[in-house]
Structure formats: C-alpha cells, structure tokens
C-alpha positions as CSV (number, residue, x, y, z in Angstrom):
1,X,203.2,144.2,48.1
2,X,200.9,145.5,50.8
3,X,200.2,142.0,51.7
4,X,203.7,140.8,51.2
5,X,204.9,143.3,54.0
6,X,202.2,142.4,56.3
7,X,202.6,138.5,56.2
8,X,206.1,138.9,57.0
9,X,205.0,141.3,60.0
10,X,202.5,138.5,61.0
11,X,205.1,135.7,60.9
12,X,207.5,137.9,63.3
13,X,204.5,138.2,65.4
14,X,203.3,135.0,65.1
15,X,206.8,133.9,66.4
16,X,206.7,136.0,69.6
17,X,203.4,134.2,70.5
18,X,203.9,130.9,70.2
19,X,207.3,132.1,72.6
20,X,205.0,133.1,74.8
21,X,203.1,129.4,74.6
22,X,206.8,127.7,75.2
23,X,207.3,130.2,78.1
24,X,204.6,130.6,80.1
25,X,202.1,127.9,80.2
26,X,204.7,125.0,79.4
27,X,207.5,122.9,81.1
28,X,210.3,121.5,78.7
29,X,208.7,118.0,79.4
30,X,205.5,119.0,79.2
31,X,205.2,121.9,76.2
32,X,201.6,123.1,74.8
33,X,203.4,122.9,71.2
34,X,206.5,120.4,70.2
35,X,209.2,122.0,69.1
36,X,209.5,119.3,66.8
37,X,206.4,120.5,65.6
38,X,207.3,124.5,65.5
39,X,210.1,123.6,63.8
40,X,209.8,121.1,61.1
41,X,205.6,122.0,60.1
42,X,204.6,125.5,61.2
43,X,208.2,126.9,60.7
44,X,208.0,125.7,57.1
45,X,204.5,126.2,56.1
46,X,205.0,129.9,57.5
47,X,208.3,130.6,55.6
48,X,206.9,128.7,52.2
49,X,204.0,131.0,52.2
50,X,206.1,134.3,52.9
51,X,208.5,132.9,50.0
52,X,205.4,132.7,47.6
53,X,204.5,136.0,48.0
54,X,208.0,137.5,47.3
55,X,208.4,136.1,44.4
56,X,205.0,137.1,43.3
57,X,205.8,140.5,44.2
58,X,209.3,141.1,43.5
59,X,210.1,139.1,40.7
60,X,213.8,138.8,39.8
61,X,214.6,141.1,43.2
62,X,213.6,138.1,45.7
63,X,217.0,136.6,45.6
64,X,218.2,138.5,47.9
65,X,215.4,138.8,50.4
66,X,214.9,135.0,50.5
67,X,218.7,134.5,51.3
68,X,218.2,137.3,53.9
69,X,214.5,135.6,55.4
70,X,216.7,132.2,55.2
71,X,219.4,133.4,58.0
72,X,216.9,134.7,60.1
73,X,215.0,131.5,60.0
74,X,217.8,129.5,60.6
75,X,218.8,131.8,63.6
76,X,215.5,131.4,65.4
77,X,215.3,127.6,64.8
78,X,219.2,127.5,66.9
79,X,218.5,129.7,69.4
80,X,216.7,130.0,72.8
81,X,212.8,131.0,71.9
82,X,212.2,131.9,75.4
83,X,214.1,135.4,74.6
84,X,211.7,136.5,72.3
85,X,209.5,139.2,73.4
86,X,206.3,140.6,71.8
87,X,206.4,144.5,71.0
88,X,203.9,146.5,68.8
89,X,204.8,148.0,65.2
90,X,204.1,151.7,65.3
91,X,205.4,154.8,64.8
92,X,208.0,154.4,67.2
93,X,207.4,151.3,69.0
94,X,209.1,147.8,67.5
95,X,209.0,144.6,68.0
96,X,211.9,143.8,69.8
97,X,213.8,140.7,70.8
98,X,217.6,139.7,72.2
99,X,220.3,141.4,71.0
100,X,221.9,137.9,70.6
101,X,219.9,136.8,67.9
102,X,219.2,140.1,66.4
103,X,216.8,138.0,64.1
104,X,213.5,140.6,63.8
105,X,215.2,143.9,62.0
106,X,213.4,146.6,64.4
107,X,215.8,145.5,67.2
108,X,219.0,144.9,65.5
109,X,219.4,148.4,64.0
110,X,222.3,149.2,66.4
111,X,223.8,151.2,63.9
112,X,223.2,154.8,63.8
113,X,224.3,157.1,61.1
114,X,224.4,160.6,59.8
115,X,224.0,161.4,56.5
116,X,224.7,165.3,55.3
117,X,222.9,167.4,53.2
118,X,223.7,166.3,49.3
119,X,224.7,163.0,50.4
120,X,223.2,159.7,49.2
121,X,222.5,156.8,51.3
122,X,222.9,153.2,49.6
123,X,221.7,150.3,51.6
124,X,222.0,146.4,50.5
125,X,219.0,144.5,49.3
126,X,217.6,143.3,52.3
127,X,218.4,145.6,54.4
128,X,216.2,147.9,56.7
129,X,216.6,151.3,57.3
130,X,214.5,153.9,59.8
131,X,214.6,157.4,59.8
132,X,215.4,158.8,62.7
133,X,215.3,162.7,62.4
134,X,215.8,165.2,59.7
135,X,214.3,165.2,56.0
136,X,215.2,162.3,53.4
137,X,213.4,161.3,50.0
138,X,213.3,157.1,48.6
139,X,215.4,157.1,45.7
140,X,214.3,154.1,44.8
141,X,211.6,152.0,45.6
142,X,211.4,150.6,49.0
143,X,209.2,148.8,51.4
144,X,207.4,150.5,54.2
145,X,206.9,147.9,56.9
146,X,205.2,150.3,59.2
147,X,202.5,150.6,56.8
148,X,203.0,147.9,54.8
149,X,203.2,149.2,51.6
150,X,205.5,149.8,48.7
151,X,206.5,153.5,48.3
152,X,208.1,155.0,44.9
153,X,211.0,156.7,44.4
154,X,210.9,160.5,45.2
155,X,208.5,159.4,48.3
156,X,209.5,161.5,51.3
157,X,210.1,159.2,54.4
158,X,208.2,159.3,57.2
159,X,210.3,159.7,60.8
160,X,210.2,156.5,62.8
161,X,209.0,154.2,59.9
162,X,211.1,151.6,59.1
163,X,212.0,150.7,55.3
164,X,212.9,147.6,54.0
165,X,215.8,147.9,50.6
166,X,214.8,146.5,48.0
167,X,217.1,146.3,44.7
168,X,220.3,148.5,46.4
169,X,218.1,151.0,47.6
170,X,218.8,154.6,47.8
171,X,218.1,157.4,50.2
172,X,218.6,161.1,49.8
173,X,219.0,163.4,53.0
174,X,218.1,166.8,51.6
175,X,218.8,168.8,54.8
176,X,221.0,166.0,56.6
177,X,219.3,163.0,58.6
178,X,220.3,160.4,61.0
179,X,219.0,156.8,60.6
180,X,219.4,153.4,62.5
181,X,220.3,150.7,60.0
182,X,220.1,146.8,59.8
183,X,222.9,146.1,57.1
184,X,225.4,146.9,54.9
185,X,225.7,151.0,53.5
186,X,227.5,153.4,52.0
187,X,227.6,157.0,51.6
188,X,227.7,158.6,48.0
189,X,228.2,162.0,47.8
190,X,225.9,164.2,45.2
191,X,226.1,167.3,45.7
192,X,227.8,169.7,42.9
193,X,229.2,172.9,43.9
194,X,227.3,176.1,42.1
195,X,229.0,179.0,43.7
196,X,232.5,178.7,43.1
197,X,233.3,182.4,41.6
198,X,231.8,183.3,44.6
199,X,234.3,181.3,46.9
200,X,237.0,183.3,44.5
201,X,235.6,186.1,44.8
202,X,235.9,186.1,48.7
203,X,239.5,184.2,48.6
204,X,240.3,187.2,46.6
205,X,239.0,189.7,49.6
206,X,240.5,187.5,52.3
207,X,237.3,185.6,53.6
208,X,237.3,182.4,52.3
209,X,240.7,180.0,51.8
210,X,239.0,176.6,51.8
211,X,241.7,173.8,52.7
212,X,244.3,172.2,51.8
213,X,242.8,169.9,49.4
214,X,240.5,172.6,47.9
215,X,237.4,174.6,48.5
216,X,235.1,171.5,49.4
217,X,232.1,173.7,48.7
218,X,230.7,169.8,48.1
219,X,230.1,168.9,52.1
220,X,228.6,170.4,54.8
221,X,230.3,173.0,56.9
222,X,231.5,172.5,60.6
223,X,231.0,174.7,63.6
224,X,234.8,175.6,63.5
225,X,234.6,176.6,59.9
226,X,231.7,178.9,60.3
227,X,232.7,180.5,63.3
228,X,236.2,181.2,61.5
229,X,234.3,182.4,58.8
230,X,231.9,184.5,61.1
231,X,235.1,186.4,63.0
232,X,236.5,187.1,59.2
233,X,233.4,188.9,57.9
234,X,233.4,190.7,61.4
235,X,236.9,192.0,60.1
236,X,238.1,190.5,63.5
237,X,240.6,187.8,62.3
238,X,243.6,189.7,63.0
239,X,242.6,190.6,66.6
240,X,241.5,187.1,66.9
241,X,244.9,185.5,66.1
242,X,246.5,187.9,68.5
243,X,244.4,187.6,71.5
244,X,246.0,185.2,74.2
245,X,243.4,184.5,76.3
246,X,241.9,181.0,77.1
247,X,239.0,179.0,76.5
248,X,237.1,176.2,78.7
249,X,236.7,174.0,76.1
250,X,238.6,170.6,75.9
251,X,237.3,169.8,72.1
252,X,239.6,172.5,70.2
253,X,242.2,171.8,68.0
254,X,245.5,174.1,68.2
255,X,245.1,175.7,64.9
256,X,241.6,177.1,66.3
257,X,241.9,177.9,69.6
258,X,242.7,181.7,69.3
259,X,239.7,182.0,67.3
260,X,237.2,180.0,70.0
261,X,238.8,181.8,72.5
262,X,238.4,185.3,71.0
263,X,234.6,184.1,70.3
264,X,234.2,183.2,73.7
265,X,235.6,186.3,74.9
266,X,233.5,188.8,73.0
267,X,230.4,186.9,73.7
268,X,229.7,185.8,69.6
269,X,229.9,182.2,70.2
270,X,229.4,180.0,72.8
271,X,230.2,176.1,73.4
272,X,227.5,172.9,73.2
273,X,228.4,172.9,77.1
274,X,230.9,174.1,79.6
275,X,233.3,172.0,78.3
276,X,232.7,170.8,74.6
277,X,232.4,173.3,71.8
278,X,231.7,171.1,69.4
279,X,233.3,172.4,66.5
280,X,233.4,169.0,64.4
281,X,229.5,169.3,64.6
282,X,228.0,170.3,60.9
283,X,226.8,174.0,60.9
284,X,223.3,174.4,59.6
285,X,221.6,176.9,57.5
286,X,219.7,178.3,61.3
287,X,223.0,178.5,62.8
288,X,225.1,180.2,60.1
289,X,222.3,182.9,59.3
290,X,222.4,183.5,62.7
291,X,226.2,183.9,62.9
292,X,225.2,186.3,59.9
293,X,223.0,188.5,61.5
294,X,225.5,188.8,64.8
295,X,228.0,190.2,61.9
296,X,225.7,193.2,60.9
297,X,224.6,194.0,64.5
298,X,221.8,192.1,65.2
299,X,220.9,190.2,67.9
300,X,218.8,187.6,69.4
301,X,218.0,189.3,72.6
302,X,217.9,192.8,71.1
303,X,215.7,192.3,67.9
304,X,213.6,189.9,69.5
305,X,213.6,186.7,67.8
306,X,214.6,183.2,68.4
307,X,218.0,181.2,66.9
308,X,215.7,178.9,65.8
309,X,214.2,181.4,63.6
310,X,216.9,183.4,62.5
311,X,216.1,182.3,59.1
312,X,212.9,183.8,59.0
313,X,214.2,186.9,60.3
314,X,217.0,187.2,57.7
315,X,214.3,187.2,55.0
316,X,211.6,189.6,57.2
317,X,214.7,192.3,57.3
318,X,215.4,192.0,53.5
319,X,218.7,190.5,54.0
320,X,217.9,187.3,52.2
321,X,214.9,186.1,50.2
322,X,212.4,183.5,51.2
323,X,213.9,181.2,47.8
324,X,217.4,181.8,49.1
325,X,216.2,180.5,52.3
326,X,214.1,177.4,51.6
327,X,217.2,176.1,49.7
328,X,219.7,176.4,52.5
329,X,217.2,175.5,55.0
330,X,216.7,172.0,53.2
331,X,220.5,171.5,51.8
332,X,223.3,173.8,53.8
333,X,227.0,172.8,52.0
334,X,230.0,174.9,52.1
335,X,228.6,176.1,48.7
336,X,225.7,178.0,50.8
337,X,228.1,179.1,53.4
338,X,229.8,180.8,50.7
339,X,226.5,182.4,49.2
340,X,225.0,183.4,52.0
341,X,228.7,185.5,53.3
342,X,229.5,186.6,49.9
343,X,225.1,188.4,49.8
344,X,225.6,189.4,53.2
345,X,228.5,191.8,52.2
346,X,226.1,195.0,50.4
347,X,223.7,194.7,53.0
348,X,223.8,197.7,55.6
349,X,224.7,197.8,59.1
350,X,222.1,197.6,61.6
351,X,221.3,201.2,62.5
352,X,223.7,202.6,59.6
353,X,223.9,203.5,55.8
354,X,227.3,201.2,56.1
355,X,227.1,198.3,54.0
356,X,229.0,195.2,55.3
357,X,231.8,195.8,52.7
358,X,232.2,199.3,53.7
359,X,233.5,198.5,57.3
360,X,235.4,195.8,56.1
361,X,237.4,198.0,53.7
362,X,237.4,201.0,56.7
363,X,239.1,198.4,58.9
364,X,241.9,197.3,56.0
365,X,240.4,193.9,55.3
366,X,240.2,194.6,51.6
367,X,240.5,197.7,49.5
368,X,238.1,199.3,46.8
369,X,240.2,198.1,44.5
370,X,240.1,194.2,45.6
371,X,236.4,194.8,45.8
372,X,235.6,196.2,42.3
373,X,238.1,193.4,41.0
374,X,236.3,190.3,42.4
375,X,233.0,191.7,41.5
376,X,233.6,191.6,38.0
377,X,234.5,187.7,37.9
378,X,232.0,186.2,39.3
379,X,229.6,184.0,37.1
380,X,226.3,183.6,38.8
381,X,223.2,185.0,39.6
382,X,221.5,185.4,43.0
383,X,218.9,183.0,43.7
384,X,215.3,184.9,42.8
C-alpha cells in the first residue's frame, strides 16, 4: 500500500514535469514530447500501472478509487497542461495546480470545515481529507499520502498530512478539529450525554435551562451559552437582565445583549475584537474553566497564570482533578459544561470558608432547601 500511495504521488509529479517540458523548452509546433504521445502512450501506461496496484492493494474497495483516478485523468487530458505547476509533498507544502482543473487533490481542498468535539466525520471513498488543527483519530483505515502509507483505525492523524478515504472513511475529532476536504462529507454526531441529573439538578437551582428543544448536553457549547452560564453561577443574572447599558459589539443577538453588556461592563468578559464578540464561537474546556475560576474570585492577573492554562490551575488549586481535566480538555460538550458548574458549586471562595453554593443561597438564587433536594437525585459519580 506504501507503494501504491507513492506511484500515485510520482504520476502527479511526473505530470508537472513533463508540463514543464511543454512549457518551457517547446513551441506548439515544435514540442520536445507529442502530445499525441503524452496522451495516448505515457498517459495510459502511467494510469494502467497505478490501476494494477489498486486492485492489488485494495481489493473489492478499488471501484471507487479507479472511477475517481478516471475523472482526474480525463480532466488533465482536456485541459491546458501549461497550468500545471510543480510543488513539493510535505508537511505543509502540496503540490498545487489551477483551481480550474482542480485535478491533483492537495489543491482542490477548498472546503474547510469544523468538526466538534464527539462528532464524527464521514468522507466518500475517494476522497481526501487534511487535518488542519486540533486532535482527530482514523476511524477506519485510510491512506496517508504524505507518507505513503496505510494507517489503521484508532491511528491519531498527523496535522498537515493529507489522507486519502478509503471504504467511507471515518474521522473522529476528540477535542474538535478543522480540516480542508476534497469531496463529499457528512457529520455524524456521537457523543452520548452522561451528566444529565446533574443538568436537573442545576435546572432545579436555577442555573441551567437548556433550550427549547432540550438540554443538548450532546454538542458543544457557545461563547453566549457559557458566558450566560458564567453570570448565573456569579448569582448576577438578575442584575444582568436589569442593567441598560450598551455594548460595542455588532455580533449579539437581542435575547443576549443585557447579559454581554453587563459582562462587558463589569470587566468578566470581553469580545474577539472591538466589534465582534463572537458568541456563536464553541466554548472550550480552557475558556470555560477560566470563566470558572473568575466566579470564585480568581484571576488571571491576580493569581498569576495564563488563560491558556487555566486548566492546569483549576487542578493545582484543588478545584478539579487532573482526570476531570484531561477529559474536558480533549472532548468539551454541554455535558462538561454542566459538570464542571455543577463541581464548582462546594468549592470555597477565594480568600473565604464560603463555598460557591453558600453565596448563591446568601444572594436568593436558591434556598437550602432547593439545595438539599437536588442533591439527593442525582445519579452519578465524580470523575476519579
């Protein structure tokens, strides 16, 4: 398969040479190679051989990939050769060509999509895929084409290299990734919901609502959703709802602008620039523990450490544990948003014997009552 890969980069290379030969050291009446000859020998010799070799290596799954190889084929031999323009295959450099013909798949992968935490990617035989950023696991089979090899299912994939689908291939984003794809996909969600007492338990104490259609502790949280949920466990929505003041951000829905503006205003939350908040953006596990932290008094600037460690300083301070973390750091749903609020509620006030839930109930959020109640229903265990 290793050698399957690497013909098929040599033929796309070989291609991008003889270009060159028709380009620059020929005339149309004069050409170092006939196109005659390109086209009806080498052409053919080239494409028998890589045909060989997938169906010795893929066996019933080269249907697909030979219909695939066959419109690229035809594409070159109708377009303009000249366009073609040698590249290297590396870690981040591709060969490239004219968006026209969009014939080699490292330069036709226009397409660039997200896929959340507890999503599934499924891509068409056929098609390539490259990971961009983030984490994401094979699950299935695929080609590497950057290293021309085959790598098994449960193979983590490597950022920049591009994979070629073979039998409906599946990828898994474990902490949410972005890719650039050549073909047809679709999204699957995976993920099943753990913590749902817990999302009672804090509907019960006014902190959680979900929406319309449900809790939809399956997806991954927005900015908007975590901030709401931030100002909540701050015992702040009230004030929030009342305050009138303005925001300078041109991003925010109606039914949350009090709360962005309130945010804003006390200095808890700020925007993705002077003008965008970005609230549609997904929240991640850094973000929300961070949003955490600012809830029982901490801070970046005061404690010393970096946003893009407040994870690590959640567990140093004993307010979650390094298991609690590793799972949210590599999959953050609405589930986790949920978890990590609902834990955060018995753990004291920075500088104080006051847990959490003790200023909430001191500021009429909940009562004892309301507190003892949900307790007793919920159904899990914290993560150990």
């Amino acid at each position: 398969m290793k050698r399957l890969a690497k013909n098929c980069i040599s033929l796309t290379l070989a291609l991008a040479l003889l270009a060159g030969v028709f380009s620059a050291s020929a005339t149309s009446s004069d050409p170092a190679v006939t196109r005659s000859y390109f086209e009806d020998v080498y052409m053919q010799r080239v494409k028998t051989k890589v045909i060989n070799n997938l169906q010795t290596a893929l066996g019933n799954k080269k249907n697909t990939l030979i219909k695939n190889m066959d419109q690229r084929l035809a594409s070159l031999t109708g377009g303009n050769l000249t366009e073609i323009v040698k590249g290297t295959i590396a870690s981040s450099t591709y060969l490239s060509m004219d968006s026209a013909h969009q014939i080699n798949t490292f330069a036709s992968l226009k397409s660039s999509v997200y896929v959340g935490g507890g999503m599934t990617l499924r891509v068409m035989s056929g098609s390539t895929v490259i990971l961009v950023s983030g984490y994401a696991r094979l699950v299935n089979a695929a080609i590497d084409l950057t290293e021309g090899v085959v790598q098994t299912s449960g193979t983590s994939m490597r950022s920049n290299h591009a994979y070629l689908s073979i039998n409906g291939g599946r990828m898994s984003a474990s902490a949410g990734a972005t890719y650039r794809i050549d073909g047809s996909y679709s999204l699957v969600n995976t993920y099943i919901p753990t913590y749902t007492s817990l999302a009672d338990a804090l509907k019960k104490l006014k902190l959680f609502y979900g929406s319309d259609v449900g809790y939809e502790l399956e997806r991954a949280p927005s900015r908007l959703e975590s901030l709401v949920m931030l100002i909540r466990l701050l015992g702040k929505e009230k004030e929030a709802l009342a305050y009138t003041g303005s925001h300078p951000f041109t991003d925010v829905p109606n039914w949350a602008s009090r709360y962005v503006a309130y945010a804003y205003k006390q200095g808890i939350a700020g925007g993705k620039s002077k003008t965008r908040f970005g609230g549609d953006d997904l929240c991640t596990s850094t973000e929300y523990t961070c949003f955490v932290l600012r809830a029982l008094g901490y801070s970046e600037r005061a404690d010393k450490y970096l946003w893009s460690e407040s994870t690590y300083f959640a567990q140093k301070i004993g307010l979650y544990n390094a298991k609690e973390m590793s799972v949210c750091r590599r999959t953050f749903m609405r589930d986790h948003l949920v978890y990590l609020s609902f834990y955060a509620l018995p753990f004291k006030l920075k500088g104080t014997n006051r847990p959490l839930q003790q200023q909430l109930i001191d500021n009429r959020v909940f009562t004892l009552q309301q507190a003892t109640t949900a307790l007793s229903q919920i159904t899990v265990k914290r993560m150990r």
